[in-house]
C-alpha positions as CSV (number, residue, x, y, z in Angstrom):
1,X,84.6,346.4,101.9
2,X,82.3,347.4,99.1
3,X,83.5,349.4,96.3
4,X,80.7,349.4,94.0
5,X,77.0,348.6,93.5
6,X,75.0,348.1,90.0
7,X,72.3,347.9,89.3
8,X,70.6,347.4,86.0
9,X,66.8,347.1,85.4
10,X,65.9,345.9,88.6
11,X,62.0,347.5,89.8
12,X,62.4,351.0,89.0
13,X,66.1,351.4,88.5
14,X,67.4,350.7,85.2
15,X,70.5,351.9,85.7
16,X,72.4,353.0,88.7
17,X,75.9,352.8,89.6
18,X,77.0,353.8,93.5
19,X,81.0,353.8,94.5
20,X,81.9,353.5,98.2
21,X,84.2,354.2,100.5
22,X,85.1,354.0,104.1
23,X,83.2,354.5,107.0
24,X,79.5,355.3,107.6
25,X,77.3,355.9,104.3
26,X,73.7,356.5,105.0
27,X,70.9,356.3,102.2
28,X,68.3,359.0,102.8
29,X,64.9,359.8,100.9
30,X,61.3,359.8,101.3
31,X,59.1,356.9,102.0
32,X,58.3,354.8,98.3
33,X,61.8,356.5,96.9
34,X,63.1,353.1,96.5
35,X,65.4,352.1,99.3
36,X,64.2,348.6,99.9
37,X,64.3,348.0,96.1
38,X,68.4,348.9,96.3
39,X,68.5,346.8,99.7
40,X,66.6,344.0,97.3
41,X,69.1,344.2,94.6
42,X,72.2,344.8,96.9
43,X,70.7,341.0,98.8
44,X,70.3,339.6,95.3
45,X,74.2,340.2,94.7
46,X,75.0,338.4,98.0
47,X,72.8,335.2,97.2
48,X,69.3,336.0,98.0
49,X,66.2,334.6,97.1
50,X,65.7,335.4,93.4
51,X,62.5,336.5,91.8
52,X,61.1,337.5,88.1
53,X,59.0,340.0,89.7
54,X,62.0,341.8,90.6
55,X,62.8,342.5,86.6
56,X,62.0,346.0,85.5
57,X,58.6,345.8,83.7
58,X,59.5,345.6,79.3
59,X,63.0,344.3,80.2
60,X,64.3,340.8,79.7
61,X,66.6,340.7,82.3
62,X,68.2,342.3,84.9
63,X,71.4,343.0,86.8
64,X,73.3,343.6,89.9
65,X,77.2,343.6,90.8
66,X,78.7,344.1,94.1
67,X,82.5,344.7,93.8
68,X,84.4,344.5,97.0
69,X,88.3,344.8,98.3
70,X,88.5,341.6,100.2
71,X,92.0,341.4,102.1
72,X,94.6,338.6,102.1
73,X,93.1,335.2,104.4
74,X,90.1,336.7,104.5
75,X,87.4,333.7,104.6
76,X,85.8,334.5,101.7
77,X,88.8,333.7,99.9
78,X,89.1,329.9,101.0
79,X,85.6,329.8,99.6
80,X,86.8,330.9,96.6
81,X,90.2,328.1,96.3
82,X,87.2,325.5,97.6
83,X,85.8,325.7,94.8
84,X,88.3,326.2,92.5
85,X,87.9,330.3,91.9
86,X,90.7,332.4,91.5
87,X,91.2,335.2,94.3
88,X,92.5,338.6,92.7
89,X,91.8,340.8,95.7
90,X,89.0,342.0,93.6
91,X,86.1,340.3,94.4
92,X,83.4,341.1,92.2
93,X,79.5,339.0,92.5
94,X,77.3,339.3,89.8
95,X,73.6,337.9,89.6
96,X,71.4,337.7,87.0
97,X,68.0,338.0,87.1
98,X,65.9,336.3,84.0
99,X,61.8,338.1,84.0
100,X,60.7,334.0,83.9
101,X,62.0,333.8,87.9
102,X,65.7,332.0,86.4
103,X,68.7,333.0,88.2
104,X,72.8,333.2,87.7
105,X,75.3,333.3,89.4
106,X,78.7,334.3,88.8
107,X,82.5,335.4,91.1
108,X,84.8,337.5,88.8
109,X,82.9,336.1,86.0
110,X,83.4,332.4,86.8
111,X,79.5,330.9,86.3
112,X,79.0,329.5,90.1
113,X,75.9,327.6,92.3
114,X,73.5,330.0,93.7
115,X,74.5,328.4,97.3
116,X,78.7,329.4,96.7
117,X,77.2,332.5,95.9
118,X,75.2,333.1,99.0
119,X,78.4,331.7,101.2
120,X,80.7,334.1,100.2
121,X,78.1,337.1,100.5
122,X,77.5,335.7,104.5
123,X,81.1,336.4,104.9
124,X,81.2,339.5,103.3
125,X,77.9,341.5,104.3
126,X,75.7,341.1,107.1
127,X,72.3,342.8,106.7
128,X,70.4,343.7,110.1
129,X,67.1,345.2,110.2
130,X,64.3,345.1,112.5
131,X,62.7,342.0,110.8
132,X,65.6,340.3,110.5
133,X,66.4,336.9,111.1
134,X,69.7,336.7,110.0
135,X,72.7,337.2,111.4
136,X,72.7,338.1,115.3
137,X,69.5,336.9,115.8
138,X,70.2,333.4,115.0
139,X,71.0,331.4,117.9
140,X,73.9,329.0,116.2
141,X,76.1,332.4,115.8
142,X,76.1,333.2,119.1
143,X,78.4,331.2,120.6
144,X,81.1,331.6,117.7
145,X,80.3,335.3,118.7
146,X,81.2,335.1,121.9
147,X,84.2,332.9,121.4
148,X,85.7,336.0,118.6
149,X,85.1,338.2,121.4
150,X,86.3,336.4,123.8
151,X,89.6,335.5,121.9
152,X,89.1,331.9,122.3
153,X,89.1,330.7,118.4
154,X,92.3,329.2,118.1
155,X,91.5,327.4,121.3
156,X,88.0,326.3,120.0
157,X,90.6,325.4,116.8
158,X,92.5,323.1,118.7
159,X,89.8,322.0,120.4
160,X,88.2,320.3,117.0
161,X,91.1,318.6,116.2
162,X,90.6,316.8,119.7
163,X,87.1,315.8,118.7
164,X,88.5,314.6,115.3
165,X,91.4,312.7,117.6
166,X,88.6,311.2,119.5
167,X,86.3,310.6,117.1
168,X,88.9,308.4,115.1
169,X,89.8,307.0,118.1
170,X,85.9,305.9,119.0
171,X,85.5,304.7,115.3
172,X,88.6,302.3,114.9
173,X,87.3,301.2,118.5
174,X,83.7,300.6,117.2
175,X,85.5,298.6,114.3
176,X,87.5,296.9,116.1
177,X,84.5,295.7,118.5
178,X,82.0,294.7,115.9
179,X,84.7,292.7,114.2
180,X,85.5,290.8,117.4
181,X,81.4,290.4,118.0
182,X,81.3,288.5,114.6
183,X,84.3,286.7,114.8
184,X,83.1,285.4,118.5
185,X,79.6,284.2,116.9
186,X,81.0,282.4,114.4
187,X,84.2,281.2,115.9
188,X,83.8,277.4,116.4
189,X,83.1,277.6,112.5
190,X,86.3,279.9,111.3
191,X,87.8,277.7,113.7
192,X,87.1,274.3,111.7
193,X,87.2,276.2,108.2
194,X,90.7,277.7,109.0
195,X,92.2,274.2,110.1
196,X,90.4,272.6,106.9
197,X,91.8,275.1,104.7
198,X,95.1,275.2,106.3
199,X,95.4,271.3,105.9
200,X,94.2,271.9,102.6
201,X,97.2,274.2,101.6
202,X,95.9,275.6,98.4
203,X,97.8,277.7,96.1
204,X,96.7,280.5,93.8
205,X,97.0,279.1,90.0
206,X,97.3,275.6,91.8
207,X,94.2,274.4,89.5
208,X,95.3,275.5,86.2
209,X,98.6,274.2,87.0
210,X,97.4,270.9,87.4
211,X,94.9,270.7,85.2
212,X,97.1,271.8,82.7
213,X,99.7,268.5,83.6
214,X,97.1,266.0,83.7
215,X,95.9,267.5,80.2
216,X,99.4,266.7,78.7
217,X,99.6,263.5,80.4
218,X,96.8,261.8,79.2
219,X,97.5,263.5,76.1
220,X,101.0,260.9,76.2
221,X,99.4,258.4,77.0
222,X,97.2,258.1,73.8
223,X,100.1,258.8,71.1
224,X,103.1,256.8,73.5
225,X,102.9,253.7,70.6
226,X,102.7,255.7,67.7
227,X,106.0,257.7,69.0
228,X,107.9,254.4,69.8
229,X,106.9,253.3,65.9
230,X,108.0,256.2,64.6
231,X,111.4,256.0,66.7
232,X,111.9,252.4,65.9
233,X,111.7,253.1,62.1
234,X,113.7,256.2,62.5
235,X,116.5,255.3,65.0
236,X,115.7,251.0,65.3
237,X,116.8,248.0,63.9
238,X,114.8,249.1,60.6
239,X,116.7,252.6,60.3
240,X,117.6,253.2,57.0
241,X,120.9,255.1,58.6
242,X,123.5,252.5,58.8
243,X,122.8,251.3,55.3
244,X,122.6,255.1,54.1
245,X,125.8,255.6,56.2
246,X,127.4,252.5,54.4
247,X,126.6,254.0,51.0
248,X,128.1,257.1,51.9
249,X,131.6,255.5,52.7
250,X,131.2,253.5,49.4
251,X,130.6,256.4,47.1
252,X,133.2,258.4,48.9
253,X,135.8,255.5,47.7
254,X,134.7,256.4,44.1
255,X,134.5,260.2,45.0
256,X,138.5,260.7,43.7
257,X,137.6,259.3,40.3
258,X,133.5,260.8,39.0
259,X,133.6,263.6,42.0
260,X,131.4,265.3,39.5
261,X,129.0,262.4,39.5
262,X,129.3,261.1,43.5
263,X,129.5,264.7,45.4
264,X,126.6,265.9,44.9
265,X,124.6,262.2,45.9
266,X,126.9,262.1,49.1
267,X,125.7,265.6,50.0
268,X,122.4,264.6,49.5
269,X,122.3,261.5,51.6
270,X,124.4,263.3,54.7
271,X,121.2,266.0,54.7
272,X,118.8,262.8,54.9
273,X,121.1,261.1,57.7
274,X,121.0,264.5,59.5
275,X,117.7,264.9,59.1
276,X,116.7,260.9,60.5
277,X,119.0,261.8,63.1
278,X,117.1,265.3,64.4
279,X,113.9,263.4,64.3
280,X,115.1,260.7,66.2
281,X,115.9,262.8,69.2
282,X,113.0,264.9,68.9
283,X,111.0,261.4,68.7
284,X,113.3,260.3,72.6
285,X,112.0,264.1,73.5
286,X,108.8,263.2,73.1
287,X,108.7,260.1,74.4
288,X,110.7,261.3,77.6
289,X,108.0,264.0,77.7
290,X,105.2,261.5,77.2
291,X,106.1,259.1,80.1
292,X,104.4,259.0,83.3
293,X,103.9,257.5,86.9
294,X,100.1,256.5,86.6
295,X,100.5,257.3,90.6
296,X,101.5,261.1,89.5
297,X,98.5,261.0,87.3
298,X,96.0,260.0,90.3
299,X,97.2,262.5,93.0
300,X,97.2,265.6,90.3
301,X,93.2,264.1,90.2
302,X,92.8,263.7,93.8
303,X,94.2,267.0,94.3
304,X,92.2,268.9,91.8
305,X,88.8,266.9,93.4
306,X,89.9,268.4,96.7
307,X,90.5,271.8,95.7
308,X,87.2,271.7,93.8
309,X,85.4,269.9,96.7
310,X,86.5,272.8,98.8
311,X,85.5,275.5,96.2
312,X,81.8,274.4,96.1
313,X,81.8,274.1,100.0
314,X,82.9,277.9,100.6
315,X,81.5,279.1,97.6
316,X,84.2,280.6,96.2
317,X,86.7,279.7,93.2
318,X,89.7,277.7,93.5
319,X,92.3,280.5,92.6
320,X,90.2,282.5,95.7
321,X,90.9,279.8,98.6
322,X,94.4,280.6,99.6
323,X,92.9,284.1,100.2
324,X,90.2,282.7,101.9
325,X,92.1,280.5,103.8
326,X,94.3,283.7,105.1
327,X,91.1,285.6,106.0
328,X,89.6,282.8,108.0
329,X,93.1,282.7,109.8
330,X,93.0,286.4,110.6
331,X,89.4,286.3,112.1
332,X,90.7,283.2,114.0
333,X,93.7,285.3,115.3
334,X,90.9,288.4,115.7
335,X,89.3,285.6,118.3
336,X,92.5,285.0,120.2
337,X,94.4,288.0,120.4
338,X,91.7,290.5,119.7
339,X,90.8,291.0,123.4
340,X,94.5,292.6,123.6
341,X,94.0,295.1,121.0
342,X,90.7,295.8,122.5
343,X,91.9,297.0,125.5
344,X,95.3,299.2,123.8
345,X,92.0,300.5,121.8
346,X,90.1,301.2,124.7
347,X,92.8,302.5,126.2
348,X,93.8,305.2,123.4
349,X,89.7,305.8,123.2
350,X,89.7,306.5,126.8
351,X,93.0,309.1,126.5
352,X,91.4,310.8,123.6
353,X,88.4,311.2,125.0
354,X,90.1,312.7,128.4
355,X,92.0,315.3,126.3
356,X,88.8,316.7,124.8
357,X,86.9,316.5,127.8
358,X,89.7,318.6,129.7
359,X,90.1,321.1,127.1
360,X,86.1,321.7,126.5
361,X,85.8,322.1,130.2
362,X,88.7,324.7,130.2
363,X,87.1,326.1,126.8
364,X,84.0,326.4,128.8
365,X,85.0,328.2,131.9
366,X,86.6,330.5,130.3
367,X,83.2,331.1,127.9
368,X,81.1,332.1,131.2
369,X,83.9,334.6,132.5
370,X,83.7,335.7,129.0
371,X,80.2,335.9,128.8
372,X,80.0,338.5,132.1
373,X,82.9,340.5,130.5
374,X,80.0,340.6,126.9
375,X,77.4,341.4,129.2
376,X,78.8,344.1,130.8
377,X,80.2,345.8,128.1
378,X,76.3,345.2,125.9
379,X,74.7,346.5,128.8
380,X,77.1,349.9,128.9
381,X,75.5,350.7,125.2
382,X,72.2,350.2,126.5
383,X,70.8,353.4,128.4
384,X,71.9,356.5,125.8
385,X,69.8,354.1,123.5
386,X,66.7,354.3,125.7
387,X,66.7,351.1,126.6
388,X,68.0,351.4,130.0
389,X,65.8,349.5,131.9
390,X,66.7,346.7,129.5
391,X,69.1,344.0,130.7
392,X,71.1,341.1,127.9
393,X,72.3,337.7,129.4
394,X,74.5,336.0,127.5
395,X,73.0,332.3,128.5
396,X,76.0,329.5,128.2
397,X,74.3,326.2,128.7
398,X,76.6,323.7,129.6
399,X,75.9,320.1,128.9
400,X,78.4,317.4,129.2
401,X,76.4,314.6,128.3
402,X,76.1,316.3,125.0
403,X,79.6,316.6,123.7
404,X,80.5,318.2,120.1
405,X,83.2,319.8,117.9
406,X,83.4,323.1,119.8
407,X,82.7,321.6,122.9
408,X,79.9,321.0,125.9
409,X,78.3,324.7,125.8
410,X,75.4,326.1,124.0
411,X,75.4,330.0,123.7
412,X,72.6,332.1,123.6
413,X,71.6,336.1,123.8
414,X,68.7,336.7,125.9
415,X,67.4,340.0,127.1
416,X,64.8,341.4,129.7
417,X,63.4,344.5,128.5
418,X,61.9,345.5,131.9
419,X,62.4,344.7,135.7
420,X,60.1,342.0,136.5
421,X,59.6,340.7,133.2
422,X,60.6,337.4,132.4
423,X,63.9,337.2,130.3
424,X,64.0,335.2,127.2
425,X,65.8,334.3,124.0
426,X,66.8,338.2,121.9
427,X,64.2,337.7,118.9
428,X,61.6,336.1,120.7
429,X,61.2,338.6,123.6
430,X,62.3,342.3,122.0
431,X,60.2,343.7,119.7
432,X,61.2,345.4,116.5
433,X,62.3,348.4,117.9
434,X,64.2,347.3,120.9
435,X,65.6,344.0,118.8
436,X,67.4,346.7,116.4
437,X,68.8,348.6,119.0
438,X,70.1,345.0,120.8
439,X,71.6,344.8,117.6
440,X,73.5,347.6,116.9
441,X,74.9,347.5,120.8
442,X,76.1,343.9,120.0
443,X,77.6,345.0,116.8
444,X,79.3,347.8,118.9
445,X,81.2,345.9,121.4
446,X,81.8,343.1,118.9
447,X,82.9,345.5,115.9
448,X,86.2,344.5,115.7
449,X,85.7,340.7,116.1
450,X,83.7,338.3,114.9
451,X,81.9,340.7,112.0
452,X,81.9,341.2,108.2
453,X,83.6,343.8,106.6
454,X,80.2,345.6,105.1
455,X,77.1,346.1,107.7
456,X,74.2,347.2,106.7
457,X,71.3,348.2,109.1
458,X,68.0,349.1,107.4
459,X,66.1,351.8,109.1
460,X,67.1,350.5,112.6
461,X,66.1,354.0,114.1
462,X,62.4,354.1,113.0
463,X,59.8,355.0,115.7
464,X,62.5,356.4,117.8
465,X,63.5,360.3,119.5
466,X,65.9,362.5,118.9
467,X,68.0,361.9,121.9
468,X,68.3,358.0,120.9
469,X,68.6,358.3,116.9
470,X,71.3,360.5,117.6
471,X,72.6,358.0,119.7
472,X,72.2,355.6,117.4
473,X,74.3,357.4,114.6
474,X,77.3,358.1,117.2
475,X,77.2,354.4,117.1
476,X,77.0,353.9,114.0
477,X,80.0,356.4,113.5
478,X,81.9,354.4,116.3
479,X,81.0,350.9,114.5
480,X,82.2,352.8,111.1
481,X,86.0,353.4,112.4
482,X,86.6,349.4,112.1
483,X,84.2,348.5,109.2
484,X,82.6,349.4,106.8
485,X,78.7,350.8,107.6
486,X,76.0,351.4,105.5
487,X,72.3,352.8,106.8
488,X,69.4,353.6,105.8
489,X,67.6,356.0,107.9
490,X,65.2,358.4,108.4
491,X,67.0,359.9,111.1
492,X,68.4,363.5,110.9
493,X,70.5,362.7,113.7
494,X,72.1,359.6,112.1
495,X,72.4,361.1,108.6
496,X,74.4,364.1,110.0
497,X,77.3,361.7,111.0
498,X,77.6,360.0,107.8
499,X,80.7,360.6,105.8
500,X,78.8,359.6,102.9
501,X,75.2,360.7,102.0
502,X,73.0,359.4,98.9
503,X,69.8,360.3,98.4
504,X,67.7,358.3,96.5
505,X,64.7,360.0,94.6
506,X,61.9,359.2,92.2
507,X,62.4,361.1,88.8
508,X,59.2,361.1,86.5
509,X,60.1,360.1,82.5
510,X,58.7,360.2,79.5
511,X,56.5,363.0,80.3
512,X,55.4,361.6,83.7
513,X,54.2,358.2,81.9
514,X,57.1,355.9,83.8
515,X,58.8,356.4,87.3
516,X,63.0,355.5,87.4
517,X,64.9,355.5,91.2
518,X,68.0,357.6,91.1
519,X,70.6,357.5,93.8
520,X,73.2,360.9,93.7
521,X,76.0,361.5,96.4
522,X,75.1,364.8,98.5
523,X,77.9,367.5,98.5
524,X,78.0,369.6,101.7
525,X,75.4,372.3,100.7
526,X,73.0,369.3,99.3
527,X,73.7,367.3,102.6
528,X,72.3,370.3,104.5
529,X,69.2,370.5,102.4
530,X,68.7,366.4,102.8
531,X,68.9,367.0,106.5
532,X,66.5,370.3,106.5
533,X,64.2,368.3,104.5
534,X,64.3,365.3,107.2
535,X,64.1,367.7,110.1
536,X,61.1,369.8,108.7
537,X,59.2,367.2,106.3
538,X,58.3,369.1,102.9
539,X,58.7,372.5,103.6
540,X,62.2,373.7,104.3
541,X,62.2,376.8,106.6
542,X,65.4,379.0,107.5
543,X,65.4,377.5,111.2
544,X,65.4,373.4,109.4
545,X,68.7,374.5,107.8
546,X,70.2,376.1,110.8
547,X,69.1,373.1,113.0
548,X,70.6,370.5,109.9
549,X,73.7,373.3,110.2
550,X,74.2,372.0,113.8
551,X,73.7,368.7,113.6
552,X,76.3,368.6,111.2
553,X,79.1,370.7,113.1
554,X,78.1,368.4,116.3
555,X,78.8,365.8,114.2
556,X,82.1,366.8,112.9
């Protein structure tokens, strides 16, 4: 519910602060006090359409705040974790006003979109007056209306996951279908490509391989004879190792008499033999590495012409056929088996789309014997609130051809205001008057489903008796004992029922040169006053207070 309003330098309030509490709070004063300005600033909390004019003339800026106690899983509160708010059970929204017609936004002082802003007030307020097109009067709420009183939202629940069941069903189907149209047009092609391909056999990183092999081969070839030459005169007949070796074993035989003068040479020449000896089998390496079969060489160059001849025919790289070659399978497999997993998808379409259709007729019969019940009980509020000649249809067009989320139906209120008439859709057919008084009976019977937490109905009893304003207010006080009610009135009757009463007044300032809008809470004595003043206009007489003394015991 709402806890507190302000409102800073907004029209002619530049500072006002209002706390609330349960129940039914009406907002009384005379006509040009300023009770559509606090409506204006109190819709400019919940979202509303922002304008500079609305900035108190000399100020830069202005200001409202709307704190409210929002309980656990209320759906406000999934707004909030959406996007990405925190929920303290506080809820306070703040908008700023800039005098150049700029706007912010802000939820417990997180900056947020104007939109956010507005989604969370719709779940939080509802505003009804006799001009207004929210709320009730718009047709796309009815039916959710009727299915909260009707008790049917976990069934319409389950029923969207059926639609979301059978939509995925329908769209792997469609997939499925337009693959197997494709793959049909072009199948005598995939057909030849696949076989070509498959023949074909190519490998990913089959061309650098291979290019890479013929590289080093060719490569051999060139320096074969200069590596046999450098063998020969390493490891050949014209090694220098068996005569090195021989002059090792001589100076070895000398070694016992000059070691001093033959060890170090012998050391010297065993290094070079070692060293002849290294080379000579990295020289065999070489050459072992270097030999080829000139046949290798010419399929490694038929291959890689294949491969390539292949990759400019599909368009594609080389490293990309063996992919290629897999898809072209797979559509070729699509071709042959497809009409099989056509039919299993047809068949799980078809099952899907039975489920929904048997739950959204189900869903739907049990709307129209709900939609008698919400007639009947509409209807009931009706006469004390002079509109007793005055019929309301709840209209449930079913339409199976038409299928969506919450099912077949479309739901909404129509009235007849008089035998004879022709009955038609609530706001095109009431008029002001009778379309506030349609309101506040739907808002009766639907009070404790289906509704925000805060209502607010702006002067819903204008141009009405005494006999229907006060039954208007024991509405009100009725709607009151499950939310949270505020009204502005003009209505004696209604304000005597309130069990909290503000009355907003003009005070002069600055020696009558500037105008501000105050808003006080009436004690007891003031409330009678308030309702004197209502009863007999300007000049309160002794028999004002005594009737404003009755309303008020007949309302307690």
């Amino acid at each position: 519910m709402l806890a507190r309003l302000s409102i800073r330098d907004i029209v002619l309030i530049e500072r006002l602060d209002i706390e609330f509490s349960k129940g039914l709070a009406v907002l009384t004063g005379e006509t040009g006090a300023g009770k559509s300005i606090l409506l204006d600033a109190f819709a400019l909390a919940l979202g509303g359409r922002g304008d500079g004019s609305l900035v108190r003339h000399g100020a830069e800026q202005g200001q409202v705040t709307a704190t409210f106690d929002v309980p656990k899983n209320h759906p406000a509160t999934a707004i909030l974790a959406d996007n990405g708010l925190e929920d303290t059970g506080e809820m306070i929204l703040r908008r700023v006003q800039l005098a150049d017609g700029r706007t912010r936004a802000f939820i417990n002082d997180q900056a947020i979109s104007v939109q956010t802003l507005k989604a969370v007030g719709a779940t939080l307020v509802e505003i009804h007056g006799q001009h207004d097109e929210r709320a009730l009067v718009d047709a796309a709420t009815h039916r959710r209306l009727l299915d909260a009183f009707a008790g049917l939202e976990k069934d319409v629940a389950a029923l969207e996951r059926l639609w979301e069941t059978r939509r995925t069903a329908n769209s792997a189907l469609d997939v499925h279908r337009a693959s197997m149209e494709r793959a049909a047009r072009e199948a005598d092609y995939l057909r030849h490509a696949s076989d070509e391909l498959k023949a074909l056999a190519p490998k990913e990183g089959e061309e650098t391989q291979l290019a890479g092999r013929r590289t080093v081969m060719m490569q051999g070839e060139k320096i074969a004879a200069d590596l046999r030459e450098a063998q020969d005169a390493v490891g050949g007949d014209h090694s220098p190792i068996a005569a090195l070796s021989a002059a090792v074993r001589r100076l070895e035989r000398r070694a016992a008499n000059s070691p001093a003068l033959v060890e170090p040479a012998v050391k010297a020449i065993d290094t070079a033999i070692n060293a002849l000896e290294e080379a000579d089998q990295h020289l065999s390496a070489a050459l072992a590495a270097a030999d080829f079969d000139p046949l290798e060489l010419e399929r490694i160059e038929e291959r890689l012409f294949a491969l390539r001849a292949a990759s400019r025919k599909y368009s594609t790289p080389v490293d990309h056929l063996a992919a290629l070659a897999a898809k072209y399978a797979s559509d070729v497999a699509l071709v042959d088996a497809g009409a099989e997993r056509l039919k299993k998808l047809e068949a799980a379409a078809e099952e899907a789309d039975r489920h929904f259709r048997t739950a959204a007729a189900k869903l739907s019969a049990a709307r129209a014997k709900s939609a008698d019940k919400l007639n009947k009980a509409v209807n009931a509020e009706l006469a004390p609130l002079k509109l007793d000649r005055a019929k309301f249809m709840t209209q449930v067009e079913t339409d199976e051809t038409s299928p969506g989320p919450q099912g077949f139906d479309r739901v909404e209120f129509w009235v007849q205001t008089n035998p004879g008439t022709r009955p038609g859709p609530l706001m095109k057919v009431a008029s002001g008057g009778e379309l506030s008084r349609f309101l506040l009976a739907l808002k009766v019977v639907l009070s404790d489903r289906g509704s925000a937490p805060t209502l607010v109905f702006d002067e819903i009893d204008t141009g009405v008796g005494g006999a229907v304003a006060d039954a208007i207010g024991a509405r009100l006080a009725r709607l009151a004992s499950q939310v949270q009610v505020m009204a502005v009135t003009h209505a004696p009757q209604v304000a005597a029922r309130a069990d909290q009463h503000f009355l907003i007044s003009k005070d002069a300032l600055d020696k009558g040169k500037r105008v501000a809008t105050r808003v006080n809470a009436l004690a007891a004595d003031h409330r009678r006053e308030e309702i004197a003043r209502m009863l007999a206009g300007a000049e309160i007489t002794a028999e004002a207070r005594a009737a404003a003394d009755r309303l008020l015991r007949a309302a307690s």
